[in-house]
Biopython code that builds the backbone (N, CA, C, O; Angstrom):
import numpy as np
from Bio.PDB.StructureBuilder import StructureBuilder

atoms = [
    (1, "UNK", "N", (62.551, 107.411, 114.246)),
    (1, "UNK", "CA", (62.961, 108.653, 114.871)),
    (1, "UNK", "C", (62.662, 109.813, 113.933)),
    (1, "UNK", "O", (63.248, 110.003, 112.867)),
    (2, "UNK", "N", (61.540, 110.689, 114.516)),
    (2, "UNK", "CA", (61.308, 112.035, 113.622)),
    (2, "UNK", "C", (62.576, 112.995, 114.279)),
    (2, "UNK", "O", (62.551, 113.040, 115.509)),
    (3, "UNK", "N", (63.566, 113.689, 113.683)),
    (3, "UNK", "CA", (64.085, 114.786, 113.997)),
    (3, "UNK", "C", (63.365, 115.859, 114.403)),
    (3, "UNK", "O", (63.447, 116.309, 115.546)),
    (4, "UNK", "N", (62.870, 116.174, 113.805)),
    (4, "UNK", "CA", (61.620, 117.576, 114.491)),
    (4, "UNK", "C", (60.627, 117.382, 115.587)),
    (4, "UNK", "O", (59.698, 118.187, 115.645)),
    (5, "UNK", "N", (60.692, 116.541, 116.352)),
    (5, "UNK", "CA", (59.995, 115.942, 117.615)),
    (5, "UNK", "C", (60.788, 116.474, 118.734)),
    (5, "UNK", "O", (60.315, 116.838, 119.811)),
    (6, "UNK", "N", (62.192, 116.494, 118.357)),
    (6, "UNK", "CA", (63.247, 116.638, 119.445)),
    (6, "UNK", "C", (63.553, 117.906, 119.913)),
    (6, "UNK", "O", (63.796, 118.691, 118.996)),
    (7, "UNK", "N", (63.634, 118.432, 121.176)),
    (7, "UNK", "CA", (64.144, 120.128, 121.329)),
    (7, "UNK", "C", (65.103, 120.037, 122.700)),
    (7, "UNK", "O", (65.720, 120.965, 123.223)),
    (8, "UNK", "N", (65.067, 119.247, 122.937)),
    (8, "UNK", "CA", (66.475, 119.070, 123.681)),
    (8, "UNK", "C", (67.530, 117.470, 122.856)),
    (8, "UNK", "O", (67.118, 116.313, 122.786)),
    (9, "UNK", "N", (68.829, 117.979, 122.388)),
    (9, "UNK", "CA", (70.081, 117.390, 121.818)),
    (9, "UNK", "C", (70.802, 116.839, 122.593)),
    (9, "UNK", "O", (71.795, 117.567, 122.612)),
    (10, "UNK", "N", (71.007, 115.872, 123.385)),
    (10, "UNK", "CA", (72.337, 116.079, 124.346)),
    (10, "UNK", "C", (72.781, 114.366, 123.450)),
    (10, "UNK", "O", (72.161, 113.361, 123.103)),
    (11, "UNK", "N", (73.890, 114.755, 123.408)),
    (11, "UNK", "CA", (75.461, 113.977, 122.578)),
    (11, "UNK", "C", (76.381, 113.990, 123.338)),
    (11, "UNK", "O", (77.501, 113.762, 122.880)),
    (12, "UNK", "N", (76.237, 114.223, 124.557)),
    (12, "UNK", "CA", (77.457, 114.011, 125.645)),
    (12, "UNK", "C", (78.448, 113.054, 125.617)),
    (12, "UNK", "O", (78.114, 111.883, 125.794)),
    (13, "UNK", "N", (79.531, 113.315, 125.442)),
    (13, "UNK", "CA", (80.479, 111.882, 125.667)),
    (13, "UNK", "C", (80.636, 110.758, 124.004)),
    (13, "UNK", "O", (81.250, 109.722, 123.748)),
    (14, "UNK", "N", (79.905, 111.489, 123.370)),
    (14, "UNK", "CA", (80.474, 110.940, 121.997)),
    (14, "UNK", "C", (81.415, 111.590, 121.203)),
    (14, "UNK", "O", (81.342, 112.799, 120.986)),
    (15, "UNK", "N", (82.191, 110.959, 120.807)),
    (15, "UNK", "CA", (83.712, 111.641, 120.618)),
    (15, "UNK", "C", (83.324, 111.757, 119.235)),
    (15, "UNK", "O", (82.762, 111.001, 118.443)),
    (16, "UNK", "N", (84.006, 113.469, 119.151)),
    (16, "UNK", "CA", (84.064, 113.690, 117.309)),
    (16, "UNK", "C", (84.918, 114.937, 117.657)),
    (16, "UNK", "O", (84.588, 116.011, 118.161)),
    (17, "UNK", "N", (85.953, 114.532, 117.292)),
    (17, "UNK", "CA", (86.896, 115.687, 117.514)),
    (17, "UNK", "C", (86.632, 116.986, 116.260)),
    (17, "UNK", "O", (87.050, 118.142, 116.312)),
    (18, "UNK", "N", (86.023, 116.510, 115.459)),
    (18, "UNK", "CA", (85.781, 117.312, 113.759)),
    (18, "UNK", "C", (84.016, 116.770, 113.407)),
    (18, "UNK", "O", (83.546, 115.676, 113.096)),
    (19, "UNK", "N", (83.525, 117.854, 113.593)),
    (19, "UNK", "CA", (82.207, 117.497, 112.701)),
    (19, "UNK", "C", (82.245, 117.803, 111.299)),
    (19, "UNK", "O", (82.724, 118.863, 110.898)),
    (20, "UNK", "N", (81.709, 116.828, 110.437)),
    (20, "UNK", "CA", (82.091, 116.192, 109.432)),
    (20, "UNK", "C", (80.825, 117.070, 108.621)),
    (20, "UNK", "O", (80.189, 117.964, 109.178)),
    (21, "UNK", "N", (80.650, 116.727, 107.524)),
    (21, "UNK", "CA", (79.729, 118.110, 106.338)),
    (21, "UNK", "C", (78.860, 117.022, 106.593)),
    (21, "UNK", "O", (77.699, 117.429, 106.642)),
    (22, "UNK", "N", (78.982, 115.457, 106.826)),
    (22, "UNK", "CA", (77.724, 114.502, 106.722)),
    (22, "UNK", "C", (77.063, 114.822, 108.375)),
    (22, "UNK", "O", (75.836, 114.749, 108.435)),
    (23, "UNK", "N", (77.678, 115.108, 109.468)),
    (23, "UNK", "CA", (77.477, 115.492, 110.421)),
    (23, "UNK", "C", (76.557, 116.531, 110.719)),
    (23, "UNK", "O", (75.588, 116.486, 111.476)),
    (24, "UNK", "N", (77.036, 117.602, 109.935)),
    (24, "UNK", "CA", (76.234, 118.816, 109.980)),
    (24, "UNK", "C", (74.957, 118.593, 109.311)),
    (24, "UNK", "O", (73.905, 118.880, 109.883)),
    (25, "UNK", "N", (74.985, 118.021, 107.952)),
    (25, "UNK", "CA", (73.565, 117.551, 107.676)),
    (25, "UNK", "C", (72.711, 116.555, 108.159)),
    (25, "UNK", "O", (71.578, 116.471, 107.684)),
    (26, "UNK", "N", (73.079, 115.805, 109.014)),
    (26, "UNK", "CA", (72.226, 114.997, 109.811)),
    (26, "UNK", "C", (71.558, 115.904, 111.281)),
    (26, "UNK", "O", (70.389, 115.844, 111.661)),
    (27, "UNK", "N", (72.814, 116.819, 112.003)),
    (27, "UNK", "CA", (72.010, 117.709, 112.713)),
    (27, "UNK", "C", (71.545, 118.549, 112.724)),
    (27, "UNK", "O", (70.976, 118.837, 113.777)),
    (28, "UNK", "N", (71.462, 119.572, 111.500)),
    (28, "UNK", "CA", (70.400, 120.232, 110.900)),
    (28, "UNK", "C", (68.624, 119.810, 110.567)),
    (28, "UNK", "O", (67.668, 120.585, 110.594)),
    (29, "UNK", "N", (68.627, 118.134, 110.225)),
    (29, "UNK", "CA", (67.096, 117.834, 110.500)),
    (29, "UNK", "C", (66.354, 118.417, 111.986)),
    (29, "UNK", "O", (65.277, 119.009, 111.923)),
    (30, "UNK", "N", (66.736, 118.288, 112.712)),
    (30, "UNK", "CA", (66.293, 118.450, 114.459)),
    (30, "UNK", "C", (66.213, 120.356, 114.359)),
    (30, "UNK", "O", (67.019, 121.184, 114.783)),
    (31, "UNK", "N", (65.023, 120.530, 113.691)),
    (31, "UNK", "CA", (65.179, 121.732, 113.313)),
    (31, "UNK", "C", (64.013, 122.836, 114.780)),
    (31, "UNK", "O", (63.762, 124.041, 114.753)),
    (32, "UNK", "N", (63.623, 121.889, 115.739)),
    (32, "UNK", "CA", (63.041, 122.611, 116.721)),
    (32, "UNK", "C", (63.808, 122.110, 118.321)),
    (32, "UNK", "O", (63.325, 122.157, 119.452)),
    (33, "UNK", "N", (65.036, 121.681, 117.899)),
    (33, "UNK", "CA", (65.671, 121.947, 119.163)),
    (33, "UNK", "C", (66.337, 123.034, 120.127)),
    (33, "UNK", "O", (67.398, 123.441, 119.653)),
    (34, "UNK", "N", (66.024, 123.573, 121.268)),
    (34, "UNK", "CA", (66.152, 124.481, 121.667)),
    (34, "UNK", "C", (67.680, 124.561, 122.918)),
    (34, "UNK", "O", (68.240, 125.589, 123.298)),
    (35, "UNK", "N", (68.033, 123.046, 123.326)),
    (35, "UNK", "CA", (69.131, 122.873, 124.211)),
    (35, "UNK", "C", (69.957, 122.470, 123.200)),
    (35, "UNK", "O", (69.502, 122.721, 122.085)),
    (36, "UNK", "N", (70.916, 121.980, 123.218)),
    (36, "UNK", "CA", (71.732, 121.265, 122.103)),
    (36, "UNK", "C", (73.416, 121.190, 123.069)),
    (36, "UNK", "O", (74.238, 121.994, 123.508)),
    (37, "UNK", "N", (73.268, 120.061, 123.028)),
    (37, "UNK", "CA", (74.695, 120.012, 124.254)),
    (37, "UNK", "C", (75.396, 118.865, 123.951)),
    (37, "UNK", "O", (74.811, 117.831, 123.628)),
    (38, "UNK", "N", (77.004, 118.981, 124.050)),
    (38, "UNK", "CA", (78.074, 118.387, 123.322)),
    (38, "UNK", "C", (79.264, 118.322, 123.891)),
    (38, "UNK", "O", (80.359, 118.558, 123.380)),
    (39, "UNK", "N", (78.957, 117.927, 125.189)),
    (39, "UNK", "CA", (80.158, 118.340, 126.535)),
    (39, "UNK", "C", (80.623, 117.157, 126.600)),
    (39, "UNK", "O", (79.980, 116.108, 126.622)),
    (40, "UNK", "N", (82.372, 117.386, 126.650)),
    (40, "UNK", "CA", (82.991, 115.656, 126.467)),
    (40, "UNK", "C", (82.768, 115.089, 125.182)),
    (40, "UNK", "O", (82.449, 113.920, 124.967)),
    (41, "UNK", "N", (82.910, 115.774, 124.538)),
    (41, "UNK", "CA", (82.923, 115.061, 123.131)),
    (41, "UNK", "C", (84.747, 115.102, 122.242)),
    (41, "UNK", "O", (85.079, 114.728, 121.117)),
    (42, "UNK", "N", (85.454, 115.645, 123.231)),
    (42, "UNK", "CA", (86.811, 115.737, 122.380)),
    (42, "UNK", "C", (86.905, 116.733, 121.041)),
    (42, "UNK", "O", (87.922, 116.910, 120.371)),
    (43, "UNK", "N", (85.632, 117.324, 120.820)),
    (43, "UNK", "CA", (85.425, 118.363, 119.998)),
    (43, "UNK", "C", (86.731, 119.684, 119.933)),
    (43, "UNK", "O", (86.651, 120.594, 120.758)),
    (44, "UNK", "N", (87.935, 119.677, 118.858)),
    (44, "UNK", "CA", (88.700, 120.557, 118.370)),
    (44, "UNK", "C", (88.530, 121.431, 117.466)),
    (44, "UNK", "O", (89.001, 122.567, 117.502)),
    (45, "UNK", "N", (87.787, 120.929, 116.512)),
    (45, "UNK", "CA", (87.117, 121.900, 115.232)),
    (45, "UNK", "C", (86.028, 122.251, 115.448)),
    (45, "UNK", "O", (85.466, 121.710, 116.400)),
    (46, "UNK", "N", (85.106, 123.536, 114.481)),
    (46, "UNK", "CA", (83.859, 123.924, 114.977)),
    (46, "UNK", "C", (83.257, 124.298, 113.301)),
    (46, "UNK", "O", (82.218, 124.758, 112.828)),
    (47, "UNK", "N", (84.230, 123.931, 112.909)),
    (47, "UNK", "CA", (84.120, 124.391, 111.044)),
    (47, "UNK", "C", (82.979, 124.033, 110.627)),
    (47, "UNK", "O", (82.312, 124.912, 110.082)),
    (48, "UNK", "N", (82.276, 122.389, 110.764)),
    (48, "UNK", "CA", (81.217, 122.384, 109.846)),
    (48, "UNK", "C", (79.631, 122.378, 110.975)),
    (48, "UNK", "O", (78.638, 121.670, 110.809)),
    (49, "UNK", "N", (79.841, 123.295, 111.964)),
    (49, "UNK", "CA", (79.275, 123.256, 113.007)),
    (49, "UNK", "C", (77.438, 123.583, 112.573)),
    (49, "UNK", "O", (77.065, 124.748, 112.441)),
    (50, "UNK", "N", (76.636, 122.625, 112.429)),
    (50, "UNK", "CA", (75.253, 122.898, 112.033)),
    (50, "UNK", "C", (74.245, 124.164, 112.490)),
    (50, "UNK", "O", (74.112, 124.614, 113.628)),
    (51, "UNK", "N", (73.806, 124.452, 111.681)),
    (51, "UNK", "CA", (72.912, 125.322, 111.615)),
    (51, "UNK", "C", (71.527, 125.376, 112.326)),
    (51, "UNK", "O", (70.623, 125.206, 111.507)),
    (52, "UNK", "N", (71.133, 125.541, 113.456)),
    (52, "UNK", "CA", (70.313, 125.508, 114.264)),
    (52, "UNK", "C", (69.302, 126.585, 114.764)),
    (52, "UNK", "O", (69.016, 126.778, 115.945)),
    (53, "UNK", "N", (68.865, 127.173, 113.821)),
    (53, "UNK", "CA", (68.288, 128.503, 114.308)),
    (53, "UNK", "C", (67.002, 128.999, 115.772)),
    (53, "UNK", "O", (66.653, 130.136, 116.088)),
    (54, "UNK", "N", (66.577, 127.688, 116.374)),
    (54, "UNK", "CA", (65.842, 127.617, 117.309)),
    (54, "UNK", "C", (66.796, 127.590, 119.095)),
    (54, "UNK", "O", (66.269, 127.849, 120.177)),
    (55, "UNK", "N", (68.426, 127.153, 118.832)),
    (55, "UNK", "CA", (68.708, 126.870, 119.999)),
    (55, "UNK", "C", (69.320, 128.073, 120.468)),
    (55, "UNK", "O", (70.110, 128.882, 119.982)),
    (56, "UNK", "N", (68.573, 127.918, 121.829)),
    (56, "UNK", "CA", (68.960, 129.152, 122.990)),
    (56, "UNK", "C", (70.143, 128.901, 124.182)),
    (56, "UNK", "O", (70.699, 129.517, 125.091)),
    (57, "UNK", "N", (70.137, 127.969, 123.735)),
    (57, "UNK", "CA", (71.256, 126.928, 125.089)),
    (57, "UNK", "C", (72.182, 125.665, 124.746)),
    (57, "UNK", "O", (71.788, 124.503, 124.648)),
    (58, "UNK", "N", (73.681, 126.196, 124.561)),
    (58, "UNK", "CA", (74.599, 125.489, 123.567)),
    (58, "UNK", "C", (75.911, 125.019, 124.978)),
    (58, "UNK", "O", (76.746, 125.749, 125.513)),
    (59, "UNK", "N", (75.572, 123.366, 125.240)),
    (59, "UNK", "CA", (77.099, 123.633, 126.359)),
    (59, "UNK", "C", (77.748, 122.529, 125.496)),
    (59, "UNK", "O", (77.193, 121.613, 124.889)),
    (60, "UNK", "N", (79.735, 122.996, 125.636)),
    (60, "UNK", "CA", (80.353, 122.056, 124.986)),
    (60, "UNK", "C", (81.118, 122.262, 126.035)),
    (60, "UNK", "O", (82.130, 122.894, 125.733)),
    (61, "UNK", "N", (81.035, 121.962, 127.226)),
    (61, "UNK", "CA", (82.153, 122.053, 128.733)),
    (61, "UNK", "C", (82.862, 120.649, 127.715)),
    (61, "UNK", "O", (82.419, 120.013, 126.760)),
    (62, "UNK", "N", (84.241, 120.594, 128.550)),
    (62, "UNK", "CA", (85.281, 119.866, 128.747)),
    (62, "UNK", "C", (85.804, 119.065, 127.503)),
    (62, "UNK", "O", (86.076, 117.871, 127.379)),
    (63, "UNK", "N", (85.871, 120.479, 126.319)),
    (63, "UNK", "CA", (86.119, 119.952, 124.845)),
    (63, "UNK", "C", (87.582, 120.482, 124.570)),
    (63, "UNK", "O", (88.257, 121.016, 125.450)),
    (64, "UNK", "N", (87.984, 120.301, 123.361)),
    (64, "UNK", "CA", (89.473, 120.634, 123.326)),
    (64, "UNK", "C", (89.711, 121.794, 122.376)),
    (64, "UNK", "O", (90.757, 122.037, 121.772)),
    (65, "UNK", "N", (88.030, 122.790, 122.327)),
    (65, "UNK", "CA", (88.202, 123.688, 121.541)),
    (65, "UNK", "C", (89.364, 125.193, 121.603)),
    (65, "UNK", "O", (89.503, 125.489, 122.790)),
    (66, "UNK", "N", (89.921, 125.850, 120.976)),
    (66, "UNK", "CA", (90.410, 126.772, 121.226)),
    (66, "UNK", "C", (90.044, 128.083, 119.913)),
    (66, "UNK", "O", (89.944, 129.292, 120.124)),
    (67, "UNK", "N", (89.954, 127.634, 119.076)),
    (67, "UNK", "CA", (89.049, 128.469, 118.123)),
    (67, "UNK", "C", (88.064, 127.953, 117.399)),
    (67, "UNK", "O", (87.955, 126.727, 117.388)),
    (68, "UNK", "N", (87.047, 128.847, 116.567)),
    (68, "UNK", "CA", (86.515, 128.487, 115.819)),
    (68, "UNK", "C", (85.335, 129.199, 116.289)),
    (68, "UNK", "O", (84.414, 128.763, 115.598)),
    (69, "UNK", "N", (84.888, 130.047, 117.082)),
    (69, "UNK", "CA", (83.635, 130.328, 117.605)),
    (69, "UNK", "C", (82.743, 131.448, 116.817)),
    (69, "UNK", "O", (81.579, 131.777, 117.049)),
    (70, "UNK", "N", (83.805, 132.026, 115.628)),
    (70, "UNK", "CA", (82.611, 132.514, 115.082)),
    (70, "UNK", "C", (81.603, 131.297, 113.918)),
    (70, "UNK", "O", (80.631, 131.579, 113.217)),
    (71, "UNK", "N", (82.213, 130.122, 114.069)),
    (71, "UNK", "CA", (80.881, 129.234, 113.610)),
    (71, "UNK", "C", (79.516, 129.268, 114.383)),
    (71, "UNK", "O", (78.390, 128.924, 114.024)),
    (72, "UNK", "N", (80.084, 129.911, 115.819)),
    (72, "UNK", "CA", (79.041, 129.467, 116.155)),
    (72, "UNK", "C", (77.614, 130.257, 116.075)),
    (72, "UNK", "O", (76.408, 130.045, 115.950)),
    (73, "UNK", "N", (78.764, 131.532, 116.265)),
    (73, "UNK", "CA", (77.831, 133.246, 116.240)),
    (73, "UNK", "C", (77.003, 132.729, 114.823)),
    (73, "UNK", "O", (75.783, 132.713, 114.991)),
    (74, "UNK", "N", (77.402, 132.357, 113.631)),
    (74, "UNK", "CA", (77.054, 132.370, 112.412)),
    (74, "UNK", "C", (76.000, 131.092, 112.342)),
    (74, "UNK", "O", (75.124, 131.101, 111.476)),
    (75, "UNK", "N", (76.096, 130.140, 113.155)),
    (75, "UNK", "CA", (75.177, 129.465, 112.991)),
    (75, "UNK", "C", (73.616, 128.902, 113.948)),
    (75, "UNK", "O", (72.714, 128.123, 113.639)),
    (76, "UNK", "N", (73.827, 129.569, 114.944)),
    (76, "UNK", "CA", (73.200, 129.940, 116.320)),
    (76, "UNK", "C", (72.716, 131.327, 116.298)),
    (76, "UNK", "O", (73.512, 132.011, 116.942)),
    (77, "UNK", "N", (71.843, 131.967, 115.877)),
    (77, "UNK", "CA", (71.591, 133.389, 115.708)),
    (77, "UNK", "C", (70.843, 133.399, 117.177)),
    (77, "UNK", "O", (71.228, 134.465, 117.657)),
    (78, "UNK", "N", (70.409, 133.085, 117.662)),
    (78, "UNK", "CA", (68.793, 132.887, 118.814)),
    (78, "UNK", "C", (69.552, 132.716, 120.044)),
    (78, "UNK", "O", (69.131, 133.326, 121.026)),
    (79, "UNK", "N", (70.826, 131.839, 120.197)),
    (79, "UNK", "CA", (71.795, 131.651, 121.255)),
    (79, "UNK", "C", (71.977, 133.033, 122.452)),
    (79, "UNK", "O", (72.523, 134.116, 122.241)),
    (80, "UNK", "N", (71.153, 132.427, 124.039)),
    (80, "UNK", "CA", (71.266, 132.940, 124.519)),
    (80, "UNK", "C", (72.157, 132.538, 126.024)),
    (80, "UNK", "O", (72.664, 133.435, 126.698)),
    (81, "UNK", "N", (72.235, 131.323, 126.345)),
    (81, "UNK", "CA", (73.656, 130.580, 126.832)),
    (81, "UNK", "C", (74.304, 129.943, 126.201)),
    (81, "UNK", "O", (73.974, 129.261, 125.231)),
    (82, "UNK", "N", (75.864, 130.153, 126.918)),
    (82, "UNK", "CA", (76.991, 129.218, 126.064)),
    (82, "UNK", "C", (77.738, 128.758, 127.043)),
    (82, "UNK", "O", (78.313, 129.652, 127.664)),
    (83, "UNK", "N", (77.935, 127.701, 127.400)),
    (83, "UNK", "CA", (79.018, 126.858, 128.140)),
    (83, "UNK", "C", (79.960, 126.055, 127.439)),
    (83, "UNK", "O", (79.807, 124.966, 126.885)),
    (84, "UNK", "N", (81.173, 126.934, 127.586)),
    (84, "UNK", "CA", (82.742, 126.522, 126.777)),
    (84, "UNK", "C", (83.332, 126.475, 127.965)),
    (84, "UNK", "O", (84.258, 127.262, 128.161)),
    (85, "UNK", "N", (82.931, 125.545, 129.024)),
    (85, "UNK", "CA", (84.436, 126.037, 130.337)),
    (85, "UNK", "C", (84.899, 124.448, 129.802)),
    (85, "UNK", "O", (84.314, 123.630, 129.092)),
    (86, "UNK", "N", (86.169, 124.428, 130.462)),
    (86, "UNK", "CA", (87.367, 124.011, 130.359)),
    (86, "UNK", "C", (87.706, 123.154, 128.924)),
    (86, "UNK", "O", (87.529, 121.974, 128.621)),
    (87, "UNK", "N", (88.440, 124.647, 127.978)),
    (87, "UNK", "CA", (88.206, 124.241, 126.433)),
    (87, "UNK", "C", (89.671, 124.416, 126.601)),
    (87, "UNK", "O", (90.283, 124.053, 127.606)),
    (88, "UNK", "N", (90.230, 125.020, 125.512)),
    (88, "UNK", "CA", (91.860, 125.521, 125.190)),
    (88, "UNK", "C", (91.775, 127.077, 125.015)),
    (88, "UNK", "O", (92.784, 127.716, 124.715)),
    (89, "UNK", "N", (90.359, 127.775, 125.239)),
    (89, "UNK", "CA", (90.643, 129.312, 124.523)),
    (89, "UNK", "C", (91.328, 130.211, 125.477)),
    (89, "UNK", "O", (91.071, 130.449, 126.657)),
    (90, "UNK", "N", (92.292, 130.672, 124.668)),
    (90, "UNK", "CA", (93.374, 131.338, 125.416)),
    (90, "UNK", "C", (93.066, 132.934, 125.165)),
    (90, "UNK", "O", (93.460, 133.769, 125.979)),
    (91, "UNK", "N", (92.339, 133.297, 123.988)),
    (91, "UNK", "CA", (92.468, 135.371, 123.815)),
    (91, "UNK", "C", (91.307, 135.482, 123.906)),
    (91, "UNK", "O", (90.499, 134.572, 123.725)),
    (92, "UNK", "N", (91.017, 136.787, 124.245)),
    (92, "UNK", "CA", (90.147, 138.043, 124.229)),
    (92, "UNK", "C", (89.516, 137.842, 122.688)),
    (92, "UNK", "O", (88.394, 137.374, 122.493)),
    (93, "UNK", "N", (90.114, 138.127, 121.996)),
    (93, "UNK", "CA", (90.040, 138.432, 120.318)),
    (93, "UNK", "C", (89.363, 136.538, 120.268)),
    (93, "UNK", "O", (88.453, 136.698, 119.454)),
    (94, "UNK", "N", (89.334, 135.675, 120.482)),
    (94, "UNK", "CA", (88.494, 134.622, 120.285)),
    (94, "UNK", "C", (87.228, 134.350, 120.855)),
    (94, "UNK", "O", (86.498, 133.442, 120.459)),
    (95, "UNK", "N", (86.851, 135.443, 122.157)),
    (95, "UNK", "CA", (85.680, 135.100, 122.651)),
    (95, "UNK", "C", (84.771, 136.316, 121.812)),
    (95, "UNK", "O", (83.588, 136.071, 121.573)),
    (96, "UNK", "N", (85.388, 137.668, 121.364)),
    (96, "UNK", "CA", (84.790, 138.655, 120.581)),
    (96, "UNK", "C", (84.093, 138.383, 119.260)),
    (96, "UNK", "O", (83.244, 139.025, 118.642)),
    (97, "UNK", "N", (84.865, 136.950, 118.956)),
    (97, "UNK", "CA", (83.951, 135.993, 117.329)),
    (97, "UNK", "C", (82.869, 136.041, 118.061)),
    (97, "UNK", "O", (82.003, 136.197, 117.200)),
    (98, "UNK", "N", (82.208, 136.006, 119.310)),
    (98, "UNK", "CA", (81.104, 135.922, 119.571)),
    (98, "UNK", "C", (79.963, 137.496, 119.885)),
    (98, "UNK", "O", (78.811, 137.397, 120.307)),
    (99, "UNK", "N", (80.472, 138.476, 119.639)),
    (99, "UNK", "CA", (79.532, 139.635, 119.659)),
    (99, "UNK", "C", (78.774, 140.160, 118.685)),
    (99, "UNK", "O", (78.224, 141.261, 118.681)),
    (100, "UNK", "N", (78.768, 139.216, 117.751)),
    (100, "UNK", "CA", (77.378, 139.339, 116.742)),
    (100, "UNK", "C", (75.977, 138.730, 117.621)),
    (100, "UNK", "O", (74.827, 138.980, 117.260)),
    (101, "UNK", "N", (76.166, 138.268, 118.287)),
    (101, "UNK", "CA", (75.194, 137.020, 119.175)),
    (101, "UNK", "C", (74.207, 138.240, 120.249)),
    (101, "UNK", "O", (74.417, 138.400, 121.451)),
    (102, "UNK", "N", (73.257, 138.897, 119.519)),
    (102, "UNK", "CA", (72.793, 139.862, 120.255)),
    (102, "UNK", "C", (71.911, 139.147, 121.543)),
    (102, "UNK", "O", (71.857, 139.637, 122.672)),
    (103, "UNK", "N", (71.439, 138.265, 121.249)),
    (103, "UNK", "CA", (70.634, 137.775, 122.991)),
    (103, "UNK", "C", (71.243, 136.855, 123.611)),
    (103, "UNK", "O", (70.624, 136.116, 124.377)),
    (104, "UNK", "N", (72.641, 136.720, 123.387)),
    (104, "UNK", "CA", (73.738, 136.237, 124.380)),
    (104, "UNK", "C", (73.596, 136.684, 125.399)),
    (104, "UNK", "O", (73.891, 137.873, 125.277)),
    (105, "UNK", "N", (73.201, 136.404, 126.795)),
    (105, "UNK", "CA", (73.164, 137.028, 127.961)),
    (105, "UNK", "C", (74.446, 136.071, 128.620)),
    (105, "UNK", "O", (75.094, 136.808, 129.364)),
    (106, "UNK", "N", (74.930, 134.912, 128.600)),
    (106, "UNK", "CA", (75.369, 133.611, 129.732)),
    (106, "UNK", "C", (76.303, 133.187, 128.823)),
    (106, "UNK", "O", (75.937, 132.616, 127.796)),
    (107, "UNK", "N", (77.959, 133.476, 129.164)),
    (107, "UNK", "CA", (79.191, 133.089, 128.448)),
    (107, "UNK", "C", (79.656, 132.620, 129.924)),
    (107, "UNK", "O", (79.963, 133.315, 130.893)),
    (108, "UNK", "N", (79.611, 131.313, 129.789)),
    (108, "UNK", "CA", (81.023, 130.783, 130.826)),
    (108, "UNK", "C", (82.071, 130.161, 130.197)),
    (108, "UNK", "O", (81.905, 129.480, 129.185)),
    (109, "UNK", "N", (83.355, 130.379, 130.821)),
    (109, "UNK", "CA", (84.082, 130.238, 130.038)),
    (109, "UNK", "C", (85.349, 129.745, 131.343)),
    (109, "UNK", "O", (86.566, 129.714, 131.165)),
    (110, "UNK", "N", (84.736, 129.462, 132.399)),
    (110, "UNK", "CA", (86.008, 128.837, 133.426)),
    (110, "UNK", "C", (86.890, 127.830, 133.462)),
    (110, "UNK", "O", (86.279, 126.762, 133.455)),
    (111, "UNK", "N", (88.372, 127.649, 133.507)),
    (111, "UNK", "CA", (88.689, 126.606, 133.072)),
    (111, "UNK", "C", (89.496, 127.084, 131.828)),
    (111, "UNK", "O", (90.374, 126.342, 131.385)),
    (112, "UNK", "N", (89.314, 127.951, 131.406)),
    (112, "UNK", "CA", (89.728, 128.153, 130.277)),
    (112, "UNK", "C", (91.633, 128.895, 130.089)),
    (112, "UNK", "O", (91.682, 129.797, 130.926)),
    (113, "UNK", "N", (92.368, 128.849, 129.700)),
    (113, "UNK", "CA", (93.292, 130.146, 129.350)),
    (113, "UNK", "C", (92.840, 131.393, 129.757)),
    (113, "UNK", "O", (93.405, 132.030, 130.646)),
    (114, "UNK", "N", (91.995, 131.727, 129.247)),
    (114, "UNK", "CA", (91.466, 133.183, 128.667)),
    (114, "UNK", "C", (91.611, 133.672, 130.267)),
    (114, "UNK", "O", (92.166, 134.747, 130.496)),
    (115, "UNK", "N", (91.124, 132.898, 131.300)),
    (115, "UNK", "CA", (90.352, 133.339, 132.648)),
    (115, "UNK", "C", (92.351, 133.805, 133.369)),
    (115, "UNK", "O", (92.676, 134.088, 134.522)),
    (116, "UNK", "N", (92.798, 133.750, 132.736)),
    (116, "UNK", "CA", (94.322, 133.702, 133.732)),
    (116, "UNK", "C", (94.897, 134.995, 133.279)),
    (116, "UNK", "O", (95.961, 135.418, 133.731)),
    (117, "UNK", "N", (94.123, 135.683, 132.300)),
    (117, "UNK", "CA", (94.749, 136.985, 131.506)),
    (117, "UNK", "C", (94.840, 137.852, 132.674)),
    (117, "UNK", "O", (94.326, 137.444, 133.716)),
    (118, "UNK", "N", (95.594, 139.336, 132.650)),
    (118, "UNK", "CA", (95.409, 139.649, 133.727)),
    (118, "UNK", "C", (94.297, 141.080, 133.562)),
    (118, "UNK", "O", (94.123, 141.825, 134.527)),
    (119, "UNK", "N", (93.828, 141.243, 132.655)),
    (119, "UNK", "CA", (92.431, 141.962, 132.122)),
    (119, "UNK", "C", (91.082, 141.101, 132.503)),
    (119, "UNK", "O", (90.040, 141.350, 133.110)),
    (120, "UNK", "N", (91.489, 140.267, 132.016)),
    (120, "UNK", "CA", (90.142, 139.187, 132.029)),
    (120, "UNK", "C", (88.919, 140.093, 132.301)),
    (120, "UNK", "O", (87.792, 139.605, 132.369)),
]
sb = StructureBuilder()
sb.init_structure("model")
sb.init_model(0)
sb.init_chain("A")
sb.init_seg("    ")
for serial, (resi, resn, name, xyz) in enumerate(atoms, 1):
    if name == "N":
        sb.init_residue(resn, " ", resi, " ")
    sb.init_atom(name, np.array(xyz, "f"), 0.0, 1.0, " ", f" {name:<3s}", serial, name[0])
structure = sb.get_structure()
C-alpha cells in the first residue's frame, strides 16, 4: 500500500474515540487525498487531528464530537465541505473555530445542539 496513490480516505465505522500522535502520523502519509471521511467512528477528541493540506471534503456525521474544531481550521487549510451533523456541538462560539477556513463554502451541521438555538 503506497499512501500517496490514495485521494479519497473513507474510515467509516472504525471506532477511535481519540486520535492518537501515532494516528496522526500514519494519516499524514496519504498526502494527495482530497475526500477524507470518518463518519461513525465514535470520534470525541479532534486534538491530534492530521494534517492534510490537499482535502476539500471532510465528513465526520454521527460522531460524539462537541469541540475541538479549530484543529480542524488549523489543519485542513484547502477545506471546502464539512459534514459534522449529528455530533454534540451545542454554541455559536464553537462553529466560529471554523472562520479561518477561507474556501469553506458547505457547513452542515443538522442534528446538532447548535441547530435548536433560537438565533441559529
Amino acid at each position: 500500500m503506497d499512501p500517496e496513490e490514495y485521494e479519497h480516505l473513507l474510515l467509516d465505522g472504525v471506532a477511535c474515540p481519540f486520535i492518537f500522535e501515532s494516528d496522526k502520523i500514519f494519516l499524514e502519509q496519504f498526502i494527495n487525498v482530497i475526500t477524507f471521511s470518518l463518519n461513525s467512528c465514535a470520534l470525541k477528541n479532534l486534538e491530534n487531528f492530521p494534517c492534510m493540506d490537499k482535502v476539500t471534503k471532510l465528513e465526520m456525521n454521527d460522531n460524539k464530537i462537541s469541540t475541538g474544531l479549530e484543529y480542524i481550521a488549523r489543519s485542513l487549510p484547502n477545506l471546502e465541505a464539512l459534514k459534522l451533523g449529528n455530533n454534540n456541538i451545542s454554541t455559536i462560539k464553537e462553529l466560529q473555530k471554523l472562520e479561518s477556513l477561507s474556501s469553506l463554502k458547505n457547513l452542515e451541521v443538522v442534528g446538532n445542539p447548535v441547530c435548536e438555538l433560537c438565533n441559529y
